[in-house]
C-alpha positions in Angstrom: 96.6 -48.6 -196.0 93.6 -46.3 -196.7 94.9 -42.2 -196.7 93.7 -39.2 -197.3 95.6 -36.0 -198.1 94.2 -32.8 -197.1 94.5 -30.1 -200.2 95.4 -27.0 -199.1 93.8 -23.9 -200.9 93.6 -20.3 -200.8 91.8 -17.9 -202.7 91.4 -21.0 -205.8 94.9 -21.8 -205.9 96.5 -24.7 -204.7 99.2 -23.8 -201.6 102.5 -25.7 -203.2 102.9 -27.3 -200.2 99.6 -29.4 -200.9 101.6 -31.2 -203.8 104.3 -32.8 -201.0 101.5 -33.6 -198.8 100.1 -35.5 -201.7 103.0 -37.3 -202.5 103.8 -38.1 -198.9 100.1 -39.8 -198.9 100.5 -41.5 -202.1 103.7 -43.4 -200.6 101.9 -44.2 -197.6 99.5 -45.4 -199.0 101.2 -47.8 -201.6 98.7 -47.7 -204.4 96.9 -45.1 -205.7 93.6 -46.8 -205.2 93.6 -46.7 -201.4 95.2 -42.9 -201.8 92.7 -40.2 -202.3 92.7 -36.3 -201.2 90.0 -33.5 -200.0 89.7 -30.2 -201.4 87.3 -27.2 -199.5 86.4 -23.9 -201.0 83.6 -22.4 -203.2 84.5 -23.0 -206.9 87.3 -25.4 -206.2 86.0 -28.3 -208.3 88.4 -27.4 -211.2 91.3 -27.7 -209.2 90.7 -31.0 -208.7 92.6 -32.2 -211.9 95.8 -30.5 -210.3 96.1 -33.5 -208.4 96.2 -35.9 -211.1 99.5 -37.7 -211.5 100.4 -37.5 -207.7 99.6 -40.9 -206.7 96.0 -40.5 -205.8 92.8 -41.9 -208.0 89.9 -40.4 -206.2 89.4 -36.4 -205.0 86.5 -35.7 -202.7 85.7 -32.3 -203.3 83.3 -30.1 -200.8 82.4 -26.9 -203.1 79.8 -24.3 -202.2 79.5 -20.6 -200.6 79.4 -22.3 -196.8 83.3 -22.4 -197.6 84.3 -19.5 -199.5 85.9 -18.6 -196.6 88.1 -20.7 -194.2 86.1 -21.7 -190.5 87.4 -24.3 -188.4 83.9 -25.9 -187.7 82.8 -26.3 -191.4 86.0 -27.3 -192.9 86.4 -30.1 -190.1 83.1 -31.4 -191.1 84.2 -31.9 -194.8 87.2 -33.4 -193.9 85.7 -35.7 -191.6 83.2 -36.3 -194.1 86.3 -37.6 -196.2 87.8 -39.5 -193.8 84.5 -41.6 -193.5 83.7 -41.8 -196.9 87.1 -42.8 -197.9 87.7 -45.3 -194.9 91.1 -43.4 -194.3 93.1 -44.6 -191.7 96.0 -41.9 -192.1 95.2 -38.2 -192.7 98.2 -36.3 -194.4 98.2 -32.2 -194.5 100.9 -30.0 -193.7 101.9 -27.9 -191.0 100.5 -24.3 -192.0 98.5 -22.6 -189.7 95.3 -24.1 -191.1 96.8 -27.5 -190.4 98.3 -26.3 -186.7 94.1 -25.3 -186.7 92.1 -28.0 -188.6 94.2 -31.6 -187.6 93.6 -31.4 -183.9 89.9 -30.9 -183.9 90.1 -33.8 -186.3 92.0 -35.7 -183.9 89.9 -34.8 -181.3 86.6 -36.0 -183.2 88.2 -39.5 -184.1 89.7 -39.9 -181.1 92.8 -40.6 -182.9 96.9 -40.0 -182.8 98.4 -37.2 -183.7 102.0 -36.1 -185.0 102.8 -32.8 -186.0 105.6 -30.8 -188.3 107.1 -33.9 -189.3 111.0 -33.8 -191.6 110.8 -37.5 -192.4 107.8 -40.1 -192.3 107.6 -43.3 -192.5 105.2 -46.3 -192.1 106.0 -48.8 -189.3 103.4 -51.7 -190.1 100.7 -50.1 -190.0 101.7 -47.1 -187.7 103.3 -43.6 -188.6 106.6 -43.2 -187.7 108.5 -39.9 -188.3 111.0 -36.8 -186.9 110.2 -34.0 -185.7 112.2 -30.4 -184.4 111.9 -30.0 -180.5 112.8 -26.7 -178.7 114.0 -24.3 -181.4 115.0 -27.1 -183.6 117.7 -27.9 -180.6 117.0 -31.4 -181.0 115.1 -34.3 -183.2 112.3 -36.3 -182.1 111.6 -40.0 -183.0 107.7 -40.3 -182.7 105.6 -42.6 -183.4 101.5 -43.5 -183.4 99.9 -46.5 -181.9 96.5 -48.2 -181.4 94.4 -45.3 -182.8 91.4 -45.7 -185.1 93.0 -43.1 -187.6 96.4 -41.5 -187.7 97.1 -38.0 -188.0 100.3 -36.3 -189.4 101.2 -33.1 -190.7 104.5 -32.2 -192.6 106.8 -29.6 -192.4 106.5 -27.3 -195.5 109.1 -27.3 -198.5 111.0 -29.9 -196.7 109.9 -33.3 -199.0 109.8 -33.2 -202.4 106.6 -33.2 -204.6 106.7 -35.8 -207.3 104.7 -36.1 -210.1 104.7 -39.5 -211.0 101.9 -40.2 -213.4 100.2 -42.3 -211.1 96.7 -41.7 -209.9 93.4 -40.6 -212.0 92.8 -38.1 -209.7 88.9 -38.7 -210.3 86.5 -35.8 -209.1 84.1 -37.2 -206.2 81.4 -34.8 -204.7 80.8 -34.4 -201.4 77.6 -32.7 -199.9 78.7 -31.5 -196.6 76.3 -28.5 -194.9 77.6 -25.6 -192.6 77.2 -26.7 -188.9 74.4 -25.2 -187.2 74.7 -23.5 -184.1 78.4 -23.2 -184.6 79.7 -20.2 -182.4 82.4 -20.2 -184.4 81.8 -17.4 -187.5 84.0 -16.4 -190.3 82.9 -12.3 -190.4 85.8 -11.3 -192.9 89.0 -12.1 -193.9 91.7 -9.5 -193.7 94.8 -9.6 -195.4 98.2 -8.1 -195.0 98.7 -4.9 -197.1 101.7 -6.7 -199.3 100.2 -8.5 -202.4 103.7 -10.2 -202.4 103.5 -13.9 -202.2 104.3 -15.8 -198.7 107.6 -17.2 -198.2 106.7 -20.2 -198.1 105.4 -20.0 -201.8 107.6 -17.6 -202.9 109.7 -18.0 -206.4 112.3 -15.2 -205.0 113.5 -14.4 -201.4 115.8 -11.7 -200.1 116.3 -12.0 -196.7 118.4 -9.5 -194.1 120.1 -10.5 -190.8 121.3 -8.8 -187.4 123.6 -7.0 -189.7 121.0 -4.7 -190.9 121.1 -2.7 -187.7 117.7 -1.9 -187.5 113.9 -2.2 -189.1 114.8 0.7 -191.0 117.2 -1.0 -193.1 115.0 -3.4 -193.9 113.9 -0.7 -196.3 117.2 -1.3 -198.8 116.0 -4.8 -199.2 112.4 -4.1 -200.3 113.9 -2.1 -202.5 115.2 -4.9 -204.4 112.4 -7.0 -204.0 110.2 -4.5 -205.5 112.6 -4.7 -208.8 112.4 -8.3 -209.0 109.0 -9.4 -207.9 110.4 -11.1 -204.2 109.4 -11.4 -201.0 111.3 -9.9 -198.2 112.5 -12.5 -195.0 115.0 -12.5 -192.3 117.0 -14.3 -189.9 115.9 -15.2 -186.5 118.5 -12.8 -185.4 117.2 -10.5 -187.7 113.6 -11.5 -185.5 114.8 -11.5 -182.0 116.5 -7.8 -182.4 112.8 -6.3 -183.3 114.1 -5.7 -186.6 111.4 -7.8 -189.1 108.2 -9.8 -187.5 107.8 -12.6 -187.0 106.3 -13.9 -190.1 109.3 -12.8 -192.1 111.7 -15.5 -190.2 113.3 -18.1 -192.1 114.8 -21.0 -190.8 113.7 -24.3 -188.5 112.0 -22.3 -185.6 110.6 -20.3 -188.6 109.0 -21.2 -192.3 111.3 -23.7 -194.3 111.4 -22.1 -198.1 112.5 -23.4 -201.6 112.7 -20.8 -203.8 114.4 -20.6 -207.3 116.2 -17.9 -206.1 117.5 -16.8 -202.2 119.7 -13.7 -201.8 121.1 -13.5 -198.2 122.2 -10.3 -196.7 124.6 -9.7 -193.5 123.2 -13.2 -192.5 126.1 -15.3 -191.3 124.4 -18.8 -192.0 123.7 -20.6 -188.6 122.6 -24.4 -188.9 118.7 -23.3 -187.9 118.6 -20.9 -191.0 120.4 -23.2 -193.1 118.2 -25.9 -192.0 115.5 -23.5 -193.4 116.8 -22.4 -197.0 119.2 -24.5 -197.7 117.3 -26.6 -200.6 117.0 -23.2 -202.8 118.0 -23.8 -206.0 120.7 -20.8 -206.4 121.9 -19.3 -202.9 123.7 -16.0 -203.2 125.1 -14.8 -200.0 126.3 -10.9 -199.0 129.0 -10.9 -196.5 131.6 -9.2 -194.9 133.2 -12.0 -193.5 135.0 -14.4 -196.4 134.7 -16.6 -193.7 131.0 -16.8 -192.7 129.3 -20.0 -192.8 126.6 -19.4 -195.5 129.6 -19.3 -198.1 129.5 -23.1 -197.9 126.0 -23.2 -199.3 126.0 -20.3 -201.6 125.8 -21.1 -205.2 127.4 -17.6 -205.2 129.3 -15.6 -202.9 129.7 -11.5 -202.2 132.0 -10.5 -200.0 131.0 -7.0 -199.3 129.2 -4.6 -197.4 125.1 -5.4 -197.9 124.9 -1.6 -197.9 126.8 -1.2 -200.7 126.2 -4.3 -202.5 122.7 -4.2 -202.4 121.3 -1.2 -203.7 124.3 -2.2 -206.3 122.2 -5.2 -207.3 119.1 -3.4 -207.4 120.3 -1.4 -210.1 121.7 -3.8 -212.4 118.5 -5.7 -211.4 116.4 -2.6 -212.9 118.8 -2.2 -216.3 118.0 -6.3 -216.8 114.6 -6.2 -216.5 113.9 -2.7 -218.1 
């Protein structure tokens, strides 16, 4: 089965999430000869030999100043330059708002299937089968894709694991690919967000804050900390829904899906949809009142305490440490 994985990248660096979406592909795909990926950008040839040992032999690579910055119409012309240069019969990328943009126009173009924020994938002869959240992660969808000319999927991010495997050369294969004409689509200028903190979904370190916070102005404890040791500030959907963090911020299956080395909760009680969203951090440490709360079960370590205390606690041993 011919694939083709969809590398993710922002500013020159690989989003982490591009390295599950590869090795999604590469088991789709069976052999790393009918496996190869797309990267777009301006001066992104380099990163090409990122990809190397993730089950793909061949990286189409669409480099020039057309896509220094990210437009819907050119980047879906590269992509589908891919796709037909490659033969691919499954597209792989991941569920970030580039993907939620970019995979239905491809979709559209191809007139192919489409499955979206896939948990688990599968290939079912020669179709893509999968799960997906429905309604607030209430419940799990079986889909599945038929009778298209070329499949589309896109995974949930930090939910499969990336796996360097040594297979796959990875080898560097230029594309020429022009800017559409007449687009009336126009990238004017990007603007970021004022934090240079990374996402949550690529951060290393997370401290999130629930209901218990009270209000967005408590929110200001937790920065605090994160200021000290370099993470990025989240919250509970609780957290969300009471107007105390945006929505960007929210953590958990109707939010972003992390896996950072390190996830402080604070006054979050651990409900099965953050859990669902955190969970797979590789040392939890919960703040609770409640010895009883939920997130206990998860946490590598437990504090039971007052977050208002505890916190500003930590963020002063945190400053000794790294002083």
């Amino acid at each position: 089965m011919k694939v083709l994985v969809f590398i993710e990248q922002r500013d020159g660096k690989i989003k982490s999430s591009a390295f599950e979406a590869l090795t999604i592909g590469a088991k789709l795909a069976g052999s790393a000869a009918d496996c190869a990926a797309v990267i777009v950008g301006s001066g992104v040839e380099s990163l090409a030999a990122q990809a190397k040992g993730f089950g793909c032999d061949t990286v189409h690579v669409v480099d020039g100043s057309d896509f220094k910055n990210y437009n819907p119409a050119n980047y879906c012309a590269a992509v589908e330059a891919a796709i037909k240069g490659h033969g691919a019969k499954v597209v792989v990328g991941t569920a970030s708002p580039m993907g939620r943009d970019i995979f239905p126009r491809l979709a559209a173009r191809f007139d192919g299937a489409i499955a979206t924020d896939l948990v688990e994938i599968s290939m079912n002869g020669n179709n893509v089968q999968g799960i997906k959240p429905m309604y607030a992660g209430k419940c799990l969808a079986n889909v599945a894709l038929q009778n298209a000319p070329v499949q589309f999927v896109t995974i949930r991010p930090n939910v499969f694991k990336a796996e360097n495997t040594g297979a796959g050369a990875a080898n560097v294969s230029k594309l020429t690919v022009s800017a559409v004409s007449g687009s009336r689509i126009k990238t004017i200028e990007v603007r970021k967000g004022k934090s240079e903190k990374a996402d949550l979904t690529e951060a290393h370190v997370i401290i999130s804050g629930g209901r218990a916070l009270g209000n967005a102005e408590n929110f200001k404890i937790l920065h605090a900390c994160s200021d000290v040791i370099g993470a990025t500030v989240g919250a509970s959907r609780a957290a969300v829904d009471s107007g105390y963090a945006s929505h960007d911020m929210q953590v958990g299956q109707t939010g972003k899906t992390v896996n950072p080395s390190l996830y402080i909760a604070c006054g979050i009680s651990g409900s099965i949809q953050h859990m669902a969203g955190m969970r797979t951090s590789k040392v939890i440490v919960a703040v609770n009142t409640d010895p009883e709360a939920p997130i206990f079960k998860v946490a590598t370590y437990g504090i039971v305490g007052d977050l208002f205390k505890v916190v500003p606690e930590l963020t002063e041993k945190f400053k000794k440490l790294l002083s």
